[in-house]
Structure formats: structure tokens, C-alpha cells
mmJSON file of the N, C-alpha and C atoms, coordinates in Angstrom:
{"data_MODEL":{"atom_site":{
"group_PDB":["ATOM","ATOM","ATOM","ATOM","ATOM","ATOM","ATOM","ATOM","ATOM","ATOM","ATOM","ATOM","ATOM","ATOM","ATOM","ATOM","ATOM","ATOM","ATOM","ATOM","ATOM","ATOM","ATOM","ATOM","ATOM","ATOM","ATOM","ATOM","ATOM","ATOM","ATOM","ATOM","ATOM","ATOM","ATOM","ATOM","ATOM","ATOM","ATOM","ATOM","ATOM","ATOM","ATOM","ATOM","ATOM","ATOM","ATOM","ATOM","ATOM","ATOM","ATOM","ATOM","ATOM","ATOM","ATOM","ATOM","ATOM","ATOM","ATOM","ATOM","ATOM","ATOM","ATOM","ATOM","ATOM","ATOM","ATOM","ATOM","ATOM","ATOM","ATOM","ATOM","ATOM","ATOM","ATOM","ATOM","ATOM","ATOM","ATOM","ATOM","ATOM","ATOM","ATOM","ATOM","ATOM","ATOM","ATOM","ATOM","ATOM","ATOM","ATOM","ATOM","ATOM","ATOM","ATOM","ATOM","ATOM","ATOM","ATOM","ATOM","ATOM","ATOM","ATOM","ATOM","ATOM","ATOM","ATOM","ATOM","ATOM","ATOM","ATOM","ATOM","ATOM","ATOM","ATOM","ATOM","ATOM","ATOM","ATOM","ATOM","ATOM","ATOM","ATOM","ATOM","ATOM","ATOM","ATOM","ATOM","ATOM","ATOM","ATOM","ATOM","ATOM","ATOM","ATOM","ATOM","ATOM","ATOM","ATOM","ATOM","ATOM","ATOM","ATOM","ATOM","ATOM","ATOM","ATOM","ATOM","ATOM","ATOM","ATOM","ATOM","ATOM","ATOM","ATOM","ATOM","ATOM","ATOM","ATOM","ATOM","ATOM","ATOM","ATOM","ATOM","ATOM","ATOM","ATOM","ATOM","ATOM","ATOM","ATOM","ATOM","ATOM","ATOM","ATOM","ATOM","ATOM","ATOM","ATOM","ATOM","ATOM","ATOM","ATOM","ATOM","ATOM","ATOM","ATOM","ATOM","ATOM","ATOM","ATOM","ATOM","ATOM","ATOM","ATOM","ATOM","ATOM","ATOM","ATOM","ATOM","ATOM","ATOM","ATOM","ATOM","ATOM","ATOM","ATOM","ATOM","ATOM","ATOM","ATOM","ATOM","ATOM","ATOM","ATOM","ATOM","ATOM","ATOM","ATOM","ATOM","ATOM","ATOM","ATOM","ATOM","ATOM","ATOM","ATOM","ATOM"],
"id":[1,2,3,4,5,6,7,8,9,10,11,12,13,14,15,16,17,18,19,20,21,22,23,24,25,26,27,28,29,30,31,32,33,34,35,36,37,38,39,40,41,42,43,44,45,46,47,48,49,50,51,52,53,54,55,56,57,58,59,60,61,62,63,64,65,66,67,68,69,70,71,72,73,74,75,76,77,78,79,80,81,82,83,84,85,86,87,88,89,90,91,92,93,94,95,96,97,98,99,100,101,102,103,104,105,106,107,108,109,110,111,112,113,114,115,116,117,118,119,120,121,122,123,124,125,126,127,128,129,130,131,132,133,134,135,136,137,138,139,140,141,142,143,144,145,146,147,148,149,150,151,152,153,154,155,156,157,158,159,160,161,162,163,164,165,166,167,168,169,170,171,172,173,174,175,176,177,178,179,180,181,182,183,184,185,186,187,188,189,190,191,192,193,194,195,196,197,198,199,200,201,202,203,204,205,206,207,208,209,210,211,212,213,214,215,216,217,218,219,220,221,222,223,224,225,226,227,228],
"type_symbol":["N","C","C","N","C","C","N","C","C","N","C","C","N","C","C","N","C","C","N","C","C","N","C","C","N","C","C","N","C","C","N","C","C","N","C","C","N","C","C","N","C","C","N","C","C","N","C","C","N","C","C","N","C","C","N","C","C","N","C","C","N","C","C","N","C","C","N","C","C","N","C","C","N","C","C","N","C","C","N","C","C","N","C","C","N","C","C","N","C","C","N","C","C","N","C","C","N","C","C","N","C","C","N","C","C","N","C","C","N","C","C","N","C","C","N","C","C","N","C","C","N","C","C","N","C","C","N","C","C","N","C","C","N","C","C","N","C","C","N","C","C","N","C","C","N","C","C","N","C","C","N","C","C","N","C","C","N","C","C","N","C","C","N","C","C","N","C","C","N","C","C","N","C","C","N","C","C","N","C","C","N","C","C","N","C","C","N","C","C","N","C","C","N","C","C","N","C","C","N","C","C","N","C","C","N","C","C","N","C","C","N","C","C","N","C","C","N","C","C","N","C","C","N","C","C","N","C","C"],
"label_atom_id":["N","CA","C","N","CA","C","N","CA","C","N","CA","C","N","CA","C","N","CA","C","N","CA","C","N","CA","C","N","CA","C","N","CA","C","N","CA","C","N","CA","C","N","CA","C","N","CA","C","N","CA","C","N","CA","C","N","CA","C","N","CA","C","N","CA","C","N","CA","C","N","CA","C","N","CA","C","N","CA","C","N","CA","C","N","CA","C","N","CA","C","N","CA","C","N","CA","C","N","CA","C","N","CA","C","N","CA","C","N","CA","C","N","CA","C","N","CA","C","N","CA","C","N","CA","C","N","CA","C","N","CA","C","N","CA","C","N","CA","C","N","CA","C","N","CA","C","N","CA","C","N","CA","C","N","CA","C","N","CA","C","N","CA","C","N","CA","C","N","CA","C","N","CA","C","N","CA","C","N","CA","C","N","CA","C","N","CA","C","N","CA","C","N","CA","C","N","CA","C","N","CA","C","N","CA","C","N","CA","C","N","CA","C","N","CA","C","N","CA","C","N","CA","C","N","CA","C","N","CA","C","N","CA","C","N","CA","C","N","CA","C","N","CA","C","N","CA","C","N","CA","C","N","CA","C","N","CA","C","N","CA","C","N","CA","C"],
"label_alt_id":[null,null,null,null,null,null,null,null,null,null,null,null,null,null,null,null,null,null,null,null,null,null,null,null,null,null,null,null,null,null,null,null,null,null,null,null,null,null,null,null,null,null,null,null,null,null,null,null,null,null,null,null,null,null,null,null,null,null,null,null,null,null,null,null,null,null,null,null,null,null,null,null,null,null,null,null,null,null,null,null,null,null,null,null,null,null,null,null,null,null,null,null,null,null,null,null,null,null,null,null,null,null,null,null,null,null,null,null,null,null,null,null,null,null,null,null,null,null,null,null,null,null,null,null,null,null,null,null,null,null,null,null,null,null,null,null,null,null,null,null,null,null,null,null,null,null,null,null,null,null,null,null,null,null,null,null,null,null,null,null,null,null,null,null,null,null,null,null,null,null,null,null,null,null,null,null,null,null,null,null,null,null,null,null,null,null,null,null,null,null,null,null,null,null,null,null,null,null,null,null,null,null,null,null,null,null,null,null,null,null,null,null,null,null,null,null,null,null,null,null,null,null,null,null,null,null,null,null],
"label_comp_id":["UNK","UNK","UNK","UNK","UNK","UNK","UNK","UNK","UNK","UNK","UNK","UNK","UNK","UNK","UNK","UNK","UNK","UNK","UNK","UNK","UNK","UNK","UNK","UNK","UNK","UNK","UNK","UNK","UNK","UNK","UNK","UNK","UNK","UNK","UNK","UNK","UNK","UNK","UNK","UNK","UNK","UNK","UNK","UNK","UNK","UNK","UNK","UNK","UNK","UNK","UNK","UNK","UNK","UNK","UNK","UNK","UNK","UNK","UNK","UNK","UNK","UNK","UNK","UNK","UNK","UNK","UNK","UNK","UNK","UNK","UNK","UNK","UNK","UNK","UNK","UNK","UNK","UNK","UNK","UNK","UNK","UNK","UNK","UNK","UNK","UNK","UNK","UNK","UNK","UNK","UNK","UNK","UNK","UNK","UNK","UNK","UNK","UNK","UNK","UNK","UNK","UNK","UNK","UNK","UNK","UNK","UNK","UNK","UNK","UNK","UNK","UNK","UNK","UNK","UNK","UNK","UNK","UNK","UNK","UNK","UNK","UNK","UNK","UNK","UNK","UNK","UNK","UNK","UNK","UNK","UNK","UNK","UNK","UNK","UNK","UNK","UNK","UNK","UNK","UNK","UNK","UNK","UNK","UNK","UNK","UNK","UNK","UNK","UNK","UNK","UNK","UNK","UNK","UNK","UNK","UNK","UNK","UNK","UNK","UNK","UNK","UNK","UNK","UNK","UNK","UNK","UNK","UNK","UNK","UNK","UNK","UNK","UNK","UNK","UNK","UNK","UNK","UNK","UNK","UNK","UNK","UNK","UNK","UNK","UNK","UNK","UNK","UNK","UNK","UNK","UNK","UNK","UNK","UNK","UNK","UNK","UNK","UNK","UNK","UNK","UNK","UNK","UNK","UNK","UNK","UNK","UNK","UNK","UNK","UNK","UNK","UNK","UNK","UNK","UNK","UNK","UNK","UNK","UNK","UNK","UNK","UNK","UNK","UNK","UNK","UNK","UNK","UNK"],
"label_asym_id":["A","A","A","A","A","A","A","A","A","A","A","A","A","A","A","A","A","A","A","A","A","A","A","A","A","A","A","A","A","A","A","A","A","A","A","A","A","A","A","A","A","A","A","A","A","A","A","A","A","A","A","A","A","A","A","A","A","A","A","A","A","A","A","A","A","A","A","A","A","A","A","A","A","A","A","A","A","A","A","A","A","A","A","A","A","A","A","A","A","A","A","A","A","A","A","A","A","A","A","A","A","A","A","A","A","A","A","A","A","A","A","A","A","A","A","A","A","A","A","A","A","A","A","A","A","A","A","A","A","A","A","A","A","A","A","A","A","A","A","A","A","A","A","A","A","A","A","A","A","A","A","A","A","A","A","A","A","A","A","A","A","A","A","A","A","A","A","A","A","A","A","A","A","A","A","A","A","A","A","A","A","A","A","A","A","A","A","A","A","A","A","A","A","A","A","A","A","A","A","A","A","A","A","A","A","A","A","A","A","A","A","A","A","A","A","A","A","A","A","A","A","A","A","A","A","A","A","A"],
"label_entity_id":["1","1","1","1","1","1","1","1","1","1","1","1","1","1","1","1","1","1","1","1","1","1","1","1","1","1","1","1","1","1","1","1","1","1","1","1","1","1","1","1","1","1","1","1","1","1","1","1","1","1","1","1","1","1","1","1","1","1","1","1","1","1","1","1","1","1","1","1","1","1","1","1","1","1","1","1","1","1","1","1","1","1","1","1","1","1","1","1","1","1","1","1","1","1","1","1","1","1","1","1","1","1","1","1","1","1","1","1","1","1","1","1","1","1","1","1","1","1","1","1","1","1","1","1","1","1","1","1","1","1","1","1","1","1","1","1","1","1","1","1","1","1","1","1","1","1","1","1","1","1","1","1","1","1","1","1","1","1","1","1","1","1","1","1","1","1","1","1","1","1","1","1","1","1","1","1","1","1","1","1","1","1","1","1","1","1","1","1","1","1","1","1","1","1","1","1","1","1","1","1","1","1","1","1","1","1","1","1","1","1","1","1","1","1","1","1","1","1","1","1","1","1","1","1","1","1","1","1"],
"label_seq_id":[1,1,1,2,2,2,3,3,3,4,4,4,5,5,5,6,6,6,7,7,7,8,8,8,9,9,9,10,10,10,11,11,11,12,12,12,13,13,13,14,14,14,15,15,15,16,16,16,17,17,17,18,18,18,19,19,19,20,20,20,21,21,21,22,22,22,23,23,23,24,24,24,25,25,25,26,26,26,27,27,27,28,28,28,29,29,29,30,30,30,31,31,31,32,32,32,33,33,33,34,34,34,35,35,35,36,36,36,37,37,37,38,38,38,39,39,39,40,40,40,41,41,41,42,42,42,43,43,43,44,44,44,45,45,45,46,46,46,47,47,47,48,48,48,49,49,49,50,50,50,51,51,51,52,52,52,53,53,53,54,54,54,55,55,55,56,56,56,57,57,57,58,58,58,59,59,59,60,60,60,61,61,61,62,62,62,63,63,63,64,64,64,65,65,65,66,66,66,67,67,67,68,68,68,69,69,69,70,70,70,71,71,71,72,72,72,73,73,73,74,74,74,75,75,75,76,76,76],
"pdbx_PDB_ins_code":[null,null,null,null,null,null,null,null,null,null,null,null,null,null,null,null,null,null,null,null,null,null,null,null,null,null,null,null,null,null,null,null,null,null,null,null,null,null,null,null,null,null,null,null,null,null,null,null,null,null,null,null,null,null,null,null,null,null,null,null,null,null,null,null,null,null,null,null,null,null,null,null,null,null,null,null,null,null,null,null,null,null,null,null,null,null,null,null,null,null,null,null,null,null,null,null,null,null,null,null,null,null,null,null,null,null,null,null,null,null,null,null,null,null,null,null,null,null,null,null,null,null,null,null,null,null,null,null,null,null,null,null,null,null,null,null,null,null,null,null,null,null,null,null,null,null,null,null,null,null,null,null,null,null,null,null,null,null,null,null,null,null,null,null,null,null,null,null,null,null,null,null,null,null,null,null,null,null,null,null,null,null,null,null,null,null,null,null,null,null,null,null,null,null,null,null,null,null,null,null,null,null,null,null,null,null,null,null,null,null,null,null,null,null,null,null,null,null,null,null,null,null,null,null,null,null,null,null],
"Cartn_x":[-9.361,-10.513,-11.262,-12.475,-13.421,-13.754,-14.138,-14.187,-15.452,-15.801,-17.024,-17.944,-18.922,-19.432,-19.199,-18.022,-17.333,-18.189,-19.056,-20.066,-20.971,-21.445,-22.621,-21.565,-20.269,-19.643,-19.499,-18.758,-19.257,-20.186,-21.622,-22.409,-22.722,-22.662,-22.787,-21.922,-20.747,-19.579,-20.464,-20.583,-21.137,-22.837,-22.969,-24.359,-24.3,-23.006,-23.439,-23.647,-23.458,-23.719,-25.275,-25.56,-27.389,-28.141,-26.969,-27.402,-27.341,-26.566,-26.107,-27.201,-28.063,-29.72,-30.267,-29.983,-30.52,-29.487,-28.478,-26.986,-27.741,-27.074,-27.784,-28.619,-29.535,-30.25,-29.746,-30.272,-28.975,-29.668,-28.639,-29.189,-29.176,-30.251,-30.134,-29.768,-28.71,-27.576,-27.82,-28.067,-27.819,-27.398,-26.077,-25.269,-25.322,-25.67,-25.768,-27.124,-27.993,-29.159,-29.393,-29.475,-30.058,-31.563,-31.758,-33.267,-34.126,-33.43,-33.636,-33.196,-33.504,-32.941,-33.826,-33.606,-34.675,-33.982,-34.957,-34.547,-33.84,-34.192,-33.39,-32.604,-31.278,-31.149,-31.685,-32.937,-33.735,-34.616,-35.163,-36.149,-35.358,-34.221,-33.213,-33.447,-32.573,-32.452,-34.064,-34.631,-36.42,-36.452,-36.439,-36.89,-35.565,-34.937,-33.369,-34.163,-34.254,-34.691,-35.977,-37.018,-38.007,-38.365,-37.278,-37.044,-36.132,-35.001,-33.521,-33.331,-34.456,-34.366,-32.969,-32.399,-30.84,-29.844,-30.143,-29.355,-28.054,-27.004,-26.778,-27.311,-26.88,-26.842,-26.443,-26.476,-25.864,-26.688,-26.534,-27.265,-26.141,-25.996,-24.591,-25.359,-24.619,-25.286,-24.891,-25.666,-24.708,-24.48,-22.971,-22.134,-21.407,-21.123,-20.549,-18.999,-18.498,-17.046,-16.975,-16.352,-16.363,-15.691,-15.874,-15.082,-13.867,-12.787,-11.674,-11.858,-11.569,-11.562,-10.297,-9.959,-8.685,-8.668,-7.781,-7.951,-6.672,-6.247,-4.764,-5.246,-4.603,-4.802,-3.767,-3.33,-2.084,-2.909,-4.221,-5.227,-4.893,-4.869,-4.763,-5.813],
"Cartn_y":[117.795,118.66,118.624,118.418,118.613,119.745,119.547,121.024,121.563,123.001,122.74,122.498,122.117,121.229,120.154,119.319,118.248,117.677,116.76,115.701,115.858,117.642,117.899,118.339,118.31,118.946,117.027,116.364,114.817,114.435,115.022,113.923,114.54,115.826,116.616,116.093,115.71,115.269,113.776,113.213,111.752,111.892,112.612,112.836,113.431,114.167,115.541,114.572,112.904,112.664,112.906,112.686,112.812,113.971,115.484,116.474,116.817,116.385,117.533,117.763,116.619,116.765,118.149,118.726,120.267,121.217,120.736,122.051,123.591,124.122,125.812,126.365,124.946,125.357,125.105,125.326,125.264,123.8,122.875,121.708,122.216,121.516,121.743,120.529,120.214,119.374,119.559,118.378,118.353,117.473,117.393,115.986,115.069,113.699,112.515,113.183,113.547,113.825,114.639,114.465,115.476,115.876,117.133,117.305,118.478,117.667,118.472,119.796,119.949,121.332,122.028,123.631,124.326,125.363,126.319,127.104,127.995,129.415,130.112,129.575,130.241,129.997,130.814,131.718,132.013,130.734,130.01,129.48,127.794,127.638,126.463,127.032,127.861,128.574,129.073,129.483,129.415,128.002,127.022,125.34,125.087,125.521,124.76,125.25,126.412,127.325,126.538,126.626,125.959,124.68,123.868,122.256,122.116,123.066,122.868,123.896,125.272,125.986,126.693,127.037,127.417,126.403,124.939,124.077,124.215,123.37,123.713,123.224,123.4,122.81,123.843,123.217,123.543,124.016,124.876,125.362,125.263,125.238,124.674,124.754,125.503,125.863,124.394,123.649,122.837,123.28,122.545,122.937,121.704,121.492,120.26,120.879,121.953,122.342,123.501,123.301,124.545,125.886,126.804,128.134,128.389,128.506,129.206,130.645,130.513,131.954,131.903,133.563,133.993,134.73,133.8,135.76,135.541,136.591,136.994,137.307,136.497,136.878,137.91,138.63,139.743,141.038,140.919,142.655,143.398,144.217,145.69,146.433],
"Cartn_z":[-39.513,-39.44,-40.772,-40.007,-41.708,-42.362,-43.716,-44.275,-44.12,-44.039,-44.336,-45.625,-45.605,-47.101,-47.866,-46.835,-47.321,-47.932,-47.226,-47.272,-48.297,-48.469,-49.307,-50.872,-50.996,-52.298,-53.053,-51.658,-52.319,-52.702,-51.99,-52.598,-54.078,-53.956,-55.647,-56.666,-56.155,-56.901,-57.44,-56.874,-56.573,-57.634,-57.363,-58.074,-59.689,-59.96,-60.694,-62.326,-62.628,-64.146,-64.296,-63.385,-62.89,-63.251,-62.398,-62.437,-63.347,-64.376,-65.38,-66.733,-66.175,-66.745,-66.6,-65.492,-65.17,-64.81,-66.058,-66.071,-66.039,-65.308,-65.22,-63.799,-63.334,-62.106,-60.746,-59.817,-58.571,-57.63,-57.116,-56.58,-54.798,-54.284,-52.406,-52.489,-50.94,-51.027,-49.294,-48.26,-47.1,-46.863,-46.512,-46.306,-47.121,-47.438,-48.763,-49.202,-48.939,-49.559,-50.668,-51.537,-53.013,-53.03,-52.439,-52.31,-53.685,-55.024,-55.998,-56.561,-57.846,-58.485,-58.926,-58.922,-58.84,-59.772,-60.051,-61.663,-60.902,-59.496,-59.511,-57.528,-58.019,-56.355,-55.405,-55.465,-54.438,-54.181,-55.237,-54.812,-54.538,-54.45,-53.617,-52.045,-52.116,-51.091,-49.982,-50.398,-49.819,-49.299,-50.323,-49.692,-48.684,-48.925,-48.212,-46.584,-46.462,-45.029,-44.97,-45.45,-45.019,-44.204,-45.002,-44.584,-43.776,-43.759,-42.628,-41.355,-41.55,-40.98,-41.25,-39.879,-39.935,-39.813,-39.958,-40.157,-41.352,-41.288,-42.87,-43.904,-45.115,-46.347,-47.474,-48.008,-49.77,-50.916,-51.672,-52.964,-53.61,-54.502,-55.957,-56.981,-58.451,-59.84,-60.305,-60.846,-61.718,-62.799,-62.551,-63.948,-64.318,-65.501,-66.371,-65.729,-65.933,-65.574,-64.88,-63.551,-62.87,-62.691,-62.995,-63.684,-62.564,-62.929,-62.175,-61.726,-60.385,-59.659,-59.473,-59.387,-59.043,-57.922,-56.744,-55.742,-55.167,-54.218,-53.938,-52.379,-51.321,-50.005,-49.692,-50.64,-50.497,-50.692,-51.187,-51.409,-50.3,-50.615,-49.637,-50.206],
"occupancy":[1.0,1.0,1.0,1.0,1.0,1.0,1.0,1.0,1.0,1.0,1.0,1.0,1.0,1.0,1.0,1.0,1.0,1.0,1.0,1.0,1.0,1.0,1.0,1.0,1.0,1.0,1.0,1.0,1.0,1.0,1.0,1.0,1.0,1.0,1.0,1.0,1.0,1.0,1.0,1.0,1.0,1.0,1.0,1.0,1.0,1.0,1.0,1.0,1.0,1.0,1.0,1.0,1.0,1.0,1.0,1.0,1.0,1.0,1.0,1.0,1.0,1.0,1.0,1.0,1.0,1.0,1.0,1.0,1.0,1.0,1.0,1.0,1.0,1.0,1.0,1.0,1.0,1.0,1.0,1.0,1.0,1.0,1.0,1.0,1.0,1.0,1.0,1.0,1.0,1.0,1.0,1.0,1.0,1.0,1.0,1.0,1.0,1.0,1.0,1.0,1.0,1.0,1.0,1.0,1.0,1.0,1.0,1.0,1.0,1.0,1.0,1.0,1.0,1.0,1.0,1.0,1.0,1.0,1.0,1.0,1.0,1.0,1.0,1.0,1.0,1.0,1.0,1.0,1.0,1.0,1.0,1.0,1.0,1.0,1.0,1.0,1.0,1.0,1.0,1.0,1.0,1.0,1.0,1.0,1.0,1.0,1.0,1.0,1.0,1.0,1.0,1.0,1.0,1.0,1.0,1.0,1.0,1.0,1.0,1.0,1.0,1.0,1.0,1.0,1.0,1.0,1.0,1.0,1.0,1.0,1.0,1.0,1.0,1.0,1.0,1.0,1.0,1.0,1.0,1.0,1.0,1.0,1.0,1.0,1.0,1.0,1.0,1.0,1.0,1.0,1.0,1.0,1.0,1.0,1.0,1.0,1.0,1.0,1.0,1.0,1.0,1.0,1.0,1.0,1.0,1.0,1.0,1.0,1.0,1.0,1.0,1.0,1.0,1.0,1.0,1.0,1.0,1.0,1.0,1.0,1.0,1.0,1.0,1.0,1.0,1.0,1.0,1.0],
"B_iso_or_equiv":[0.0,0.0,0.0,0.0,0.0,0.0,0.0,0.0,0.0,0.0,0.0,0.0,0.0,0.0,0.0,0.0,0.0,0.0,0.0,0.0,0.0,0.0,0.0,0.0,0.0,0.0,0.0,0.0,0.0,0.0,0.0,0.0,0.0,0.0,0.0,0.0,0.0,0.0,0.0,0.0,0.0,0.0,0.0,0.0,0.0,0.0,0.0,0.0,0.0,0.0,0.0,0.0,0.0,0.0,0.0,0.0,0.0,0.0,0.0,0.0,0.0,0.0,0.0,0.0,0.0,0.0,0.0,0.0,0.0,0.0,0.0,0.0,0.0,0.0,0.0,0.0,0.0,0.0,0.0,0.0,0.0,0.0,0.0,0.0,0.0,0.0,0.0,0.0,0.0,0.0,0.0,0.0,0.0,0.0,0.0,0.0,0.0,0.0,0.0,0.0,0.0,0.0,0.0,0.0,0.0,0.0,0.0,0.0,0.0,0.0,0.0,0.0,0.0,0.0,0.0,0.0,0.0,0.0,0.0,0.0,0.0,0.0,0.0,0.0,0.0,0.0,0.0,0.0,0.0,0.0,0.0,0.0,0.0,0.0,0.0,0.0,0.0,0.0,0.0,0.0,0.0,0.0,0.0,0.0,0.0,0.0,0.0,0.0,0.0,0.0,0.0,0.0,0.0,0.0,0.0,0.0,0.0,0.0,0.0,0.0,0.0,0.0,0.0,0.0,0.0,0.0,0.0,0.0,0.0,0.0,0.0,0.0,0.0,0.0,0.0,0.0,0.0,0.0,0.0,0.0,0.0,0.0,0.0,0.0,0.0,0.0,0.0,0.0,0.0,0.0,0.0,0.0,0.0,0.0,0.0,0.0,0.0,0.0,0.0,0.0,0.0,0.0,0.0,0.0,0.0,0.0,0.0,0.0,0.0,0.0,0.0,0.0,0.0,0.0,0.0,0.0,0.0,0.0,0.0,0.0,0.0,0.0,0.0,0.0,0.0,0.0,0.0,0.0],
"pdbx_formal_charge":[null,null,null,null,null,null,null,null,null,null,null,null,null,null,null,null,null,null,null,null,null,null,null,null,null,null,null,null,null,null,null,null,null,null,null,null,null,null,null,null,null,null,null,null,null,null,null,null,null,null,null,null,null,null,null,null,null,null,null,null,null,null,null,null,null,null,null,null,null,null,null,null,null,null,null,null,null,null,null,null,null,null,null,null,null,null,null,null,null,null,null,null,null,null,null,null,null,null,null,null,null,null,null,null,null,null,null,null,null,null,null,null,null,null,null,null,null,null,null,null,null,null,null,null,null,null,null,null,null,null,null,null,null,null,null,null,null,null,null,null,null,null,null,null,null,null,null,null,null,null,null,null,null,null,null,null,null,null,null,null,null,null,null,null,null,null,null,null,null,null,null,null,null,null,null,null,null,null,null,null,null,null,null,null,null,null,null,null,null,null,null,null,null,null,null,null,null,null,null,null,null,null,null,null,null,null,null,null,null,null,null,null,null,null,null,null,null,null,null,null,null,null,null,null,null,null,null,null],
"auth_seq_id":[1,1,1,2,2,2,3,3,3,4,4,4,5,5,5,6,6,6,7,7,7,8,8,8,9,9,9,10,10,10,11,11,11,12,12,12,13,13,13,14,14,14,15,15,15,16,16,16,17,17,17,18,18,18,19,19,19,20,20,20,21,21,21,22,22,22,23,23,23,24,24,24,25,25,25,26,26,26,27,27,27,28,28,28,29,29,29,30,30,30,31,31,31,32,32,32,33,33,33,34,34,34,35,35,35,36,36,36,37,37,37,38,38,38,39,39,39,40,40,40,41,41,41,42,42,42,43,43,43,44,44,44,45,45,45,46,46,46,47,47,47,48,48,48,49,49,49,50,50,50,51,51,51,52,52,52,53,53,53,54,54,54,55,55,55,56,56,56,57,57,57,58,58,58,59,59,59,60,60,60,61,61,61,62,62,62,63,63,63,64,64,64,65,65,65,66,66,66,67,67,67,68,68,68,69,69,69,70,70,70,71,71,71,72,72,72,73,73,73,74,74,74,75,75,75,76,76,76],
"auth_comp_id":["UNK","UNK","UNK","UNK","UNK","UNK","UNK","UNK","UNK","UNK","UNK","UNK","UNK","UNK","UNK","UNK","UNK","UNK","UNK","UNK","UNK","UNK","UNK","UNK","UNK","UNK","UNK","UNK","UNK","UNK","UNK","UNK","UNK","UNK","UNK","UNK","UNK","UNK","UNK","UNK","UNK","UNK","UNK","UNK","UNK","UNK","UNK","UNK","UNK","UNK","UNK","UNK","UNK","UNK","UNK","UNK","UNK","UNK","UNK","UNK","UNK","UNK","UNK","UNK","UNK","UNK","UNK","UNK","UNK","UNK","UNK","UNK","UNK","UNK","UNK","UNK","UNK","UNK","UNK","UNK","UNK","UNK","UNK","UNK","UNK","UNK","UNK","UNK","UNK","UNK","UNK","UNK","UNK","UNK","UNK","UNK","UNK","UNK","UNK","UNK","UNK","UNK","UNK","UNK","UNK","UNK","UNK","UNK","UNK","UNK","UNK","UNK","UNK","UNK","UNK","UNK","UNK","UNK","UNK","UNK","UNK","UNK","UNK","UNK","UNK","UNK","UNK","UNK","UNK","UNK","UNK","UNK","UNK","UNK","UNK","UNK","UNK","UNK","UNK","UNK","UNK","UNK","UNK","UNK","UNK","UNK","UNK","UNK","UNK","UNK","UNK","UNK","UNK","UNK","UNK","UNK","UNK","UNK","UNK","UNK","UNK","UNK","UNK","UNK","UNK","UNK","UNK","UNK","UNK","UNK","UNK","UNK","UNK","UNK","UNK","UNK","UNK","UNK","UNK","UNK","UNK","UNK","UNK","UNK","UNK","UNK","UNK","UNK","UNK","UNK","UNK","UNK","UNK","UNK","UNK","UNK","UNK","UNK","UNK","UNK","UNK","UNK","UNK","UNK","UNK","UNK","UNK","UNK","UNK","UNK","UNK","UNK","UNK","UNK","UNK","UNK","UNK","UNK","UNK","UNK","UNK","UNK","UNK","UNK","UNK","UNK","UNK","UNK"],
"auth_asym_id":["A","A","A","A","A","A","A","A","A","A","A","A","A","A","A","A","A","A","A","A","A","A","A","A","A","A","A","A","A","A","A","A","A","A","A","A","A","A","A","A","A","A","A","A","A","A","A","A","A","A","A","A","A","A","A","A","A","A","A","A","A","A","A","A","A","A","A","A","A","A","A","A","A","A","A","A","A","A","A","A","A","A","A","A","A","A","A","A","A","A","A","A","A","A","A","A","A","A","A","A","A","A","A","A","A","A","A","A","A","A","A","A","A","A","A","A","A","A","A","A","A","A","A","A","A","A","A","A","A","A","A","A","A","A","A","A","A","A","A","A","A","A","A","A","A","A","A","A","A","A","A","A","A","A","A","A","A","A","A","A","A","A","A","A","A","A","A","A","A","A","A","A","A","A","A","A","A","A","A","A","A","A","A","A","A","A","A","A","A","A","A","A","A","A","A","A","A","A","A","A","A","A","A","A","A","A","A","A","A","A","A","A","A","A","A","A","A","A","A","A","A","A","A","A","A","A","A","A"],
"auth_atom_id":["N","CA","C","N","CA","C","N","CA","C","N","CA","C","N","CA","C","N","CA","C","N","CA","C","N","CA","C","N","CA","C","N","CA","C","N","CA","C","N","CA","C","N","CA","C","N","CA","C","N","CA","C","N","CA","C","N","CA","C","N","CA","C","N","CA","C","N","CA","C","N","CA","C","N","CA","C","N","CA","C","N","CA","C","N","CA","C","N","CA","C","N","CA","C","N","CA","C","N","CA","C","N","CA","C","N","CA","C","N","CA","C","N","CA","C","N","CA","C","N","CA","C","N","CA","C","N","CA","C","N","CA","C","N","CA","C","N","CA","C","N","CA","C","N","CA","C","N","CA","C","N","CA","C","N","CA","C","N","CA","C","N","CA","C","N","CA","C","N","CA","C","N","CA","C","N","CA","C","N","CA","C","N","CA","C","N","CA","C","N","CA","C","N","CA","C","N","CA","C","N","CA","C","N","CA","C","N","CA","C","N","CA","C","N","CA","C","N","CA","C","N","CA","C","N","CA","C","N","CA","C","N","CA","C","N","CA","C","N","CA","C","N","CA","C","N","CA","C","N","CA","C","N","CA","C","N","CA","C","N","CA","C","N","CA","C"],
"pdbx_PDB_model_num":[1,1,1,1,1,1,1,1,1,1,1,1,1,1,1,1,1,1,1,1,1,1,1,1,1,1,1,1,1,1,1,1,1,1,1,1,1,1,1,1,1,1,1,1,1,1,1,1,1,1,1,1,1,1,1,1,1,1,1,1,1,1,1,1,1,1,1,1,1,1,1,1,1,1,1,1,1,1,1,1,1,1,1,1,1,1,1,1,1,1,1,1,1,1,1,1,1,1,1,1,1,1,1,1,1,1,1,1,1,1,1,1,1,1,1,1,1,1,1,1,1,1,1,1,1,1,1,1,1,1,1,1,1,1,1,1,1,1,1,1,1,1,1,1,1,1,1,1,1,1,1,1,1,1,1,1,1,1,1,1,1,1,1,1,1,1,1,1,1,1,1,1,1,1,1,1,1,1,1,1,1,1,1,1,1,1,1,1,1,1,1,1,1,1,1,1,1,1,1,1,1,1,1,1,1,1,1,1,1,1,1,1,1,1,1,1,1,1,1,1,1,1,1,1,1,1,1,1]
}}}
């Protein structure tokens, strides 16, 4: 089973020596396609809907290194 975002976290993966030209702003990501980076993720997110509708795709901050989250599926 696929994950979801497989395709669009590869092609970021695949892309990000590129991105890291615009470390800080968030990239739209639909499947192999890189459809640019934009300063805030409202305005990724605005074009992402515009062009994909409710299709999917991806908004992602670039980052040179990606911060560790911590969570516990044990919360109560």
C-alpha cells in the first residue's frame, strides 16, 4: 500500500538541492511536478486549490534539515 504523499515527498526529496535556493518558503508539489515556491503557505496553498481544485497535492516548508517531532500514541 502506498503512502499518502509518497510520490510528491520524493519528488521534494529529489528536488530539495534546487530548493534549498528558497530555504524558508513553502514548495506546491503534485505528484513529479514542482509547481514553485511561494513566501507564505497561504499563498502555496491558494495556487495549489486554484490549479488542483480538491485534487491532492503538497505544500512543504523547505528545509535544509527536518526538525524532529515527538508524539506518544499512548496520550490520554
Amino acid at each position: 500500500m502506498a503512502l499518502y504523499f509518497d510520490t510528491e515527498l520524493k519528488t521534494y526529496r529529489k528536488h530539495l538541492p534546487d530548493l534549498l535556493e528558497s530555504e524558508g518558503k513553502f514548495v506546491l508539489i503534485r505528484g513529479e511536478e514542482v509547481d514553485g515556491a511561494f513566501d507564505t503557505y497561504g499563498d502555496a496553498l491558494e495556487v495549489g486549490y486554484t490549479k488542483y481544485g480538491l485534487e491532492s497535492f503538497l505544500v512543504k516548508q523547505i528545509r535544509s534539515a527536518e526538525p524532529i517531532q515527538y508524539f506518544s500514541r499512548d496520550l490520554r
